[in-house]
C-alpha positions in Angstrom: 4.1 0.5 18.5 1.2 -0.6 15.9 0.7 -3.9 14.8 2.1 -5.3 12.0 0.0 -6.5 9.0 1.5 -9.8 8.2 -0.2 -12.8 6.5 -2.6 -13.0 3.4 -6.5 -14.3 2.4 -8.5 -14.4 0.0 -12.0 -12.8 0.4 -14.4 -12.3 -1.9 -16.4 -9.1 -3.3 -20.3 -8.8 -2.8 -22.3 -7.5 -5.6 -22.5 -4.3 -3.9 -18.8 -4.1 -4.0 -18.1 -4.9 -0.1 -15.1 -6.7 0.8 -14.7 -8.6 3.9 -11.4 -7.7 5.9 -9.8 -10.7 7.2 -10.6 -10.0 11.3 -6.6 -9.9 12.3 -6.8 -6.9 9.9 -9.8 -5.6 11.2 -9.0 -3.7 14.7 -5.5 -3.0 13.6 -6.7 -0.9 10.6 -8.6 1.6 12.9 -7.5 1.1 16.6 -8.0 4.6 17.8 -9.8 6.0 14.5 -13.5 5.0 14.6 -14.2 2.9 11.5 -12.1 4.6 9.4 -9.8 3.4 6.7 -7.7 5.3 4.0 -7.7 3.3 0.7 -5.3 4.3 -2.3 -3.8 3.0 -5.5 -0.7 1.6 -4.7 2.3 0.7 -7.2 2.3 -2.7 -9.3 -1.6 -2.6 -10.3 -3.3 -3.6 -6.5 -4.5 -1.1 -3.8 -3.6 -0.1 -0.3 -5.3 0.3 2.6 -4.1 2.7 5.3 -4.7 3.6 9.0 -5.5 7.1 9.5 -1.9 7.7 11.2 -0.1 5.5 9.1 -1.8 7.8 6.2 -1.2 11.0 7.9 2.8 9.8 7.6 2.7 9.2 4.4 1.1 12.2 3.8 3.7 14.3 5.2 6.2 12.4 2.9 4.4 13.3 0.1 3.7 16.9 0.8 7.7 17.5 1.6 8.5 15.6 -1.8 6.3 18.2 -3.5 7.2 21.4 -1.8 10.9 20.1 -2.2 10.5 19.7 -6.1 7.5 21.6 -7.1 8.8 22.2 -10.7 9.1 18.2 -11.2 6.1 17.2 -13.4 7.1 13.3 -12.7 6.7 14.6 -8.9 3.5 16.4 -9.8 2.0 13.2 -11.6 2.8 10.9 -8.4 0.7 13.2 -6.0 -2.1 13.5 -8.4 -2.5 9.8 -8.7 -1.7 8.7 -5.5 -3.7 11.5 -3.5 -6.5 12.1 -6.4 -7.6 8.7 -6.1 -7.7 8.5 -2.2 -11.2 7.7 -0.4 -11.7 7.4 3.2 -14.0 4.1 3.8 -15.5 2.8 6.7 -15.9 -0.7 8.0 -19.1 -1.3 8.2 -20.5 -3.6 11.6 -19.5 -7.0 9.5 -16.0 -5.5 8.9 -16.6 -4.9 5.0 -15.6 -2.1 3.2 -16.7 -0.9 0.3 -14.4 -0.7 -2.7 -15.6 2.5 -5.0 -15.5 1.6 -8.6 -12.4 3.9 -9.9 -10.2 1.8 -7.0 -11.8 -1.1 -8.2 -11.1 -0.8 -12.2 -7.3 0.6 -11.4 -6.9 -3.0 -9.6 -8.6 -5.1 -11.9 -10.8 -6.6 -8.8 -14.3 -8.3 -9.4 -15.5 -11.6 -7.4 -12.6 -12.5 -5.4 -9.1 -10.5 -4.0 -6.5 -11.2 -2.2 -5.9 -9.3 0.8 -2.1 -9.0 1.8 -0.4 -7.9 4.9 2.7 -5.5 4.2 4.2 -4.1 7.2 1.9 -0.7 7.8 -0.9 -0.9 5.5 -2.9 -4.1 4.0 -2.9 -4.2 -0.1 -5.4 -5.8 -2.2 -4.9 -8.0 -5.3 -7.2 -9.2 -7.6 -5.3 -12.8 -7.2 -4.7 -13.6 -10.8 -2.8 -10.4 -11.3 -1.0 -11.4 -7.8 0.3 -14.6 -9.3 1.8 -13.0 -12.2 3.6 -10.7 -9.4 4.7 -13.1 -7.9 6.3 -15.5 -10.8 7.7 -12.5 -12.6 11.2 -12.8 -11.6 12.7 -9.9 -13.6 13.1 -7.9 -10.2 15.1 -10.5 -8.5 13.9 -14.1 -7.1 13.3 -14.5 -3.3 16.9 -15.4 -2.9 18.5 -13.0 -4.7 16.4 -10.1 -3.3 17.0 -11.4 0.1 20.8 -11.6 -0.3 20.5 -7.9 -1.4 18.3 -6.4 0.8 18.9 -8.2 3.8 22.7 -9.1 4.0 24.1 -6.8 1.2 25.4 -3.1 0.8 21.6 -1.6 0.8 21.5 -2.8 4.7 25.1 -1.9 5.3 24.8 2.0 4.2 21.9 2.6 5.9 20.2 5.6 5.7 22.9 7.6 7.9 25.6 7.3 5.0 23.1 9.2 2.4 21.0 12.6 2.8 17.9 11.3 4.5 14.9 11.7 2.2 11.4 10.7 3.4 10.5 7.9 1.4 13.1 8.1 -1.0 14.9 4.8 -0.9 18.5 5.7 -2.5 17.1 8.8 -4.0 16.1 7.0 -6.6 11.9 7.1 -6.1 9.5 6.9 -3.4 7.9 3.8 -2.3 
């Protein structure tokens, strides 16, 4: 089983556009991959960083979503952001990677990011737009959120009561 990313830092961005990877992200971002790391927009304005398996999964998702509904522009749109703006990076001997401008501008980053640990891939912040994320409410506090997806009738269904759908969550979207 791969490690979990769990945890959060913030780094800050050289004037060459490097980041510094926290080190207990480091080795779990490219254990059997060389240096190697996939780096993608990701929803809610920050970036995501991938390892090469974790990618290859969510890769597969995304090709079955668009063979599945070919015809769906909204489907269409979703692959050509998500994959158009993909870049493979590579950690460099200090553990940096280098964050091309197009990723950069989509996240808003510049001196300083914060680097986040969510399950299977790290995202990246620029901080300020990370606070607002965090204090915006409108999807549910901490509380409420937990009561629903922990204890209420999203965990109780489970995916066997509902035609499976790779990284479809309710059939509503992928995520």
């Amino acid at each position: 089983m791969e490690t979990v990313f769990e945890g959060s830092k913030i780094v800050k961005i050289d004037a060459k556009s490097r980041l510094a990877l926290p080190a207990s992200f480091r080795g779990a971002l490219n254990p059997n991959h060389g240096n190697a790391v996939i780096l993608t927009l990701a929803s809610e304005g920050c970036l995501a960083a991938y390892r090469p398996a974790e990618w290859e999964t969510r890769q597969e998702r995304i090709r079955w979503l668009a063979n599945k509904h070919p015809g769906n522009r909204r489907v269409r749109r979703y692959v050509r952001l998500l994959l158009g703006a993909k870049e493979v990076v590579v950690l460099d001997t200090q553990g940096r990677i280098v964050l091309p401008e197009h990723l950069r501008s989509y996240a808003g980053l510049t001196h300083t990011a914060k680097v986040i640990g969510c399950i299977d891939k790290v995202e990246i912040w620029d901080p300020g737009r990370f606070q607002e994320h965090l204090q915006d409410d409108s999807l549910g506090t901490l509380a409420e959120l937990e009561e629903e997806l922990e204890y209420g009738p999203m965990l109780r269904s489970g995916p066997e009561s509902q035609e499976v759908v790779p990284g479809v969550v309710g059939g509503e979207g992928v995520g």
